[in-house]
Rosetta silent file (secondary structure, phi, psi, omega in degrees, C-alpha in Angstrom):
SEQUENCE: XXXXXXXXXXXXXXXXXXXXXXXXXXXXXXXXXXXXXXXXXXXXXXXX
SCORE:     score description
SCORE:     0.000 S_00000001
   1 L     0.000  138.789  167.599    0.000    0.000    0.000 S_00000001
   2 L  -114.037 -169.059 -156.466    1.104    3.154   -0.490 S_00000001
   3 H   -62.377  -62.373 -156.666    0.810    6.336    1.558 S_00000001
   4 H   -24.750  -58.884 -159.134   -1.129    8.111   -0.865 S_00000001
   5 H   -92.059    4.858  129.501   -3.831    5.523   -0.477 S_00000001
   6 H   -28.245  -62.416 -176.164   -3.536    5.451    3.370 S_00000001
   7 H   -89.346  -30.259  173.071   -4.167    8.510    4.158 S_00000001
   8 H   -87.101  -37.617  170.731   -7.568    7.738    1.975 S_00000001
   9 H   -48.926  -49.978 -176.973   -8.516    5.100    3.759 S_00000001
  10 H   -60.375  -16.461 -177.917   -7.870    7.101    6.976 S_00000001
  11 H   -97.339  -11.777 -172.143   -9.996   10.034    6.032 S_00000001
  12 H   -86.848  -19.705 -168.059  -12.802    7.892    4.571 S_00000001
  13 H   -89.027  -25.191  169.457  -12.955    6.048    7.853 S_00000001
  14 H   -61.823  -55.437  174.073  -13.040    9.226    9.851 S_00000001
  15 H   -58.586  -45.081  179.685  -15.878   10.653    7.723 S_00000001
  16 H   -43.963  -71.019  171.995  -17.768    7.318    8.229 S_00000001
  17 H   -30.278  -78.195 -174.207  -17.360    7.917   11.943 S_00000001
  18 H   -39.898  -96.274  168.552  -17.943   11.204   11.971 S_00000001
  19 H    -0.795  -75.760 -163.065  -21.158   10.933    9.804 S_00000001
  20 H   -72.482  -25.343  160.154  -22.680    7.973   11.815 S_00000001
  21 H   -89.081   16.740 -179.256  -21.953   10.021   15.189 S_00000001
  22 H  -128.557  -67.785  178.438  -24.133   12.953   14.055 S_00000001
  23 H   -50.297   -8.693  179.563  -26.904   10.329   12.985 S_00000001
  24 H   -96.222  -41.123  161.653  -26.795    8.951   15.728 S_00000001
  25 H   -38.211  -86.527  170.127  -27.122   12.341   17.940 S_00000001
  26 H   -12.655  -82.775  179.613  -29.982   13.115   15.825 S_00000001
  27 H   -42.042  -29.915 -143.289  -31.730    9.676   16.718 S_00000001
  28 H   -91.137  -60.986  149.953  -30.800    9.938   19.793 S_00000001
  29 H   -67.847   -5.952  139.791  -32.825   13.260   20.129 S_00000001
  30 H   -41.820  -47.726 -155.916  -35.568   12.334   18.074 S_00000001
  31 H   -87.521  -41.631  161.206  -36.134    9.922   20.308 S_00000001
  32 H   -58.293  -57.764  167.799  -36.131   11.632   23.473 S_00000001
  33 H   -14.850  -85.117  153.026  -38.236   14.128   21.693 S_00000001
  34 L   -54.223   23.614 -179.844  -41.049   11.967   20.426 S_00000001
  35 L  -141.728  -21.520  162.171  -41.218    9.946   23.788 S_00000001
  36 L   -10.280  -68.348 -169.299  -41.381   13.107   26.232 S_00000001
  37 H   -49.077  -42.644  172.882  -44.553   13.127   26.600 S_00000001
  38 H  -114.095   26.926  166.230  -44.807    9.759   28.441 S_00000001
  39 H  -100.029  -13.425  176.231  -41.266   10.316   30.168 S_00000001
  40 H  -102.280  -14.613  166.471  -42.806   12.965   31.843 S_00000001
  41 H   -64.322  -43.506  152.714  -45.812   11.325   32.842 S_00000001
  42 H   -10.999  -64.721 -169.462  -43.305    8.651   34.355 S_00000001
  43 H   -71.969  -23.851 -172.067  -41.795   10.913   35.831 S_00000001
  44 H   -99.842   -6.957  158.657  -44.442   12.610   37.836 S_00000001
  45 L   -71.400  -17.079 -169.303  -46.028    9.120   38.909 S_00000001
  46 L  -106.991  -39.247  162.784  -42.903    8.252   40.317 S_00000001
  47 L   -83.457   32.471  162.835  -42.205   11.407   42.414 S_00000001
  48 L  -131.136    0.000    0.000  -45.476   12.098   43.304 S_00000001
């Protein structure tokens, strides 16, 4: 292998990363988002 194509692998694997941690954020708030509603009714059943 030679550098050239090294250094491409390494940046394609970073953008993969990268990429798939910002989709993943996203879901991760979407999901809290859409589910509020009965996290907070949870919540107030369990301290009250």
């Amino acid at each position: 292998m030679s550098a050239a194509t090294m250094i491409v692998n390494s940046v394609k694997a970073s953008y993969t990363v990268a990429v798939m941690a910002v989709l993943g954020l996203f879901a991760f708030v979407s999901a809290v988002l859409i589910a509020w509603p009965a996290l907070a009714y949870l919540g107030a059943k369990l301290f009250n």
